[in-house]
Structure formats: structure tokens, C-alpha cells
N, C-alpha and C positions, 0 to 999 in steps of 0.2 A: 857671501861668506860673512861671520860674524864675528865685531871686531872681542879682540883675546882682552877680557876681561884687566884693569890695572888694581895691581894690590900694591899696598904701603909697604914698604924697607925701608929700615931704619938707615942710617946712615953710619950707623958705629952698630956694633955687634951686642949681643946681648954679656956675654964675658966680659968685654971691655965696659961697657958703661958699669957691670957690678962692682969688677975690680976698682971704678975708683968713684961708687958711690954708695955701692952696699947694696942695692938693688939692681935688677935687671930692666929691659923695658916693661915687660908685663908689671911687676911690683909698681914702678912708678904710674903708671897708667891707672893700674888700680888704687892707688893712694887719689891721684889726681881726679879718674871718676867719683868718687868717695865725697871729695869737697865741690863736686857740680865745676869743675873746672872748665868745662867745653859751653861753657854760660859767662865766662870770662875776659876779659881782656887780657893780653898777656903781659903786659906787669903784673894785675893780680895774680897769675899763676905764679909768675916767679918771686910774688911775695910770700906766697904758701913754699914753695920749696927752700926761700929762707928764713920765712920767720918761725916754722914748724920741722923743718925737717935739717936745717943748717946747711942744706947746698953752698958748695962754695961756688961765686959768682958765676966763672963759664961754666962750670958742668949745669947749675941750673938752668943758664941759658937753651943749653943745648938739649935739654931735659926739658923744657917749656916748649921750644920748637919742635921736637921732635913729636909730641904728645898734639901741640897743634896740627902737623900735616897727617896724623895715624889718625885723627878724627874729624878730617876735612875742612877743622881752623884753616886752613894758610894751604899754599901750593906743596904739593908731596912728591918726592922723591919716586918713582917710579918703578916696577918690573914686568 
């Protein structure tokens, strides 16, 4: 039998990460693909979310990490 395929979940919801950054996952994803961010280090990413985009500290955090495990950067959260 063949094992059930693992996709990426964010770990906060799309609604919520809007409400307190203005975008959704997809928006930031696509902002982040946009500047080759999966070519990065993640300082560099979280220097793009605030020296371009004004992330405030943890949401950027969590918006670098999140972005790292949806494109197989770093260990991902599971379903």
C-alpha cells in the first residue's frame, strides 16, 4: 500500500496571518518567490520582509519560517 502523500499547513491560518500583516500566505509566498528567496538564508529573508515590506519583528519571523518549511527550506509541519 502506498504511503498518503505529506502536504505543507501553515501553522496559523490564512485570515489570521492577513489580519495582522495585510497579506495572506499566498501574498507573502509570492512576494518572497518574486526576490528568489528559497536561494536564501533566513536572515536574508527576514531582511526583505523588513527592510521592504516593514514586518514587524515576530510576524516576520513567522512569515520567514513559514515560507521556509511550504518550500522544503527547513522541517514542515505536516498533514
Amino acid at each position: 500500500m502506498a504511503a498518503r502523500p505529506r502536504t505543507y499547513a501553515p501553522s496559523m491560518s490564512d485570515a489570521a496571518i492577513a489580519a495582522k500583516t495585510g497579506k495572506d500566505w499566498p501574498g507573502w509566498f509570492t512576494v518572497l518567490d518574486a526576490a528568489a528567496a528559497a536561494k536564501l538564508e533566513h536572515k536574508a529573508i527576514v531582511r526583505i520582509l523588513s527592510d521592504q515590506h516593514g514586518v514587524p519583528a515576530w510576524w516576520r519571523q513567522m512569515i520567514a519560517v513559514e515560507y521556509e518549511r511550504a518550500r522544503g527550506l527547513r522541517g514542515a509541519s505536516i498533514s
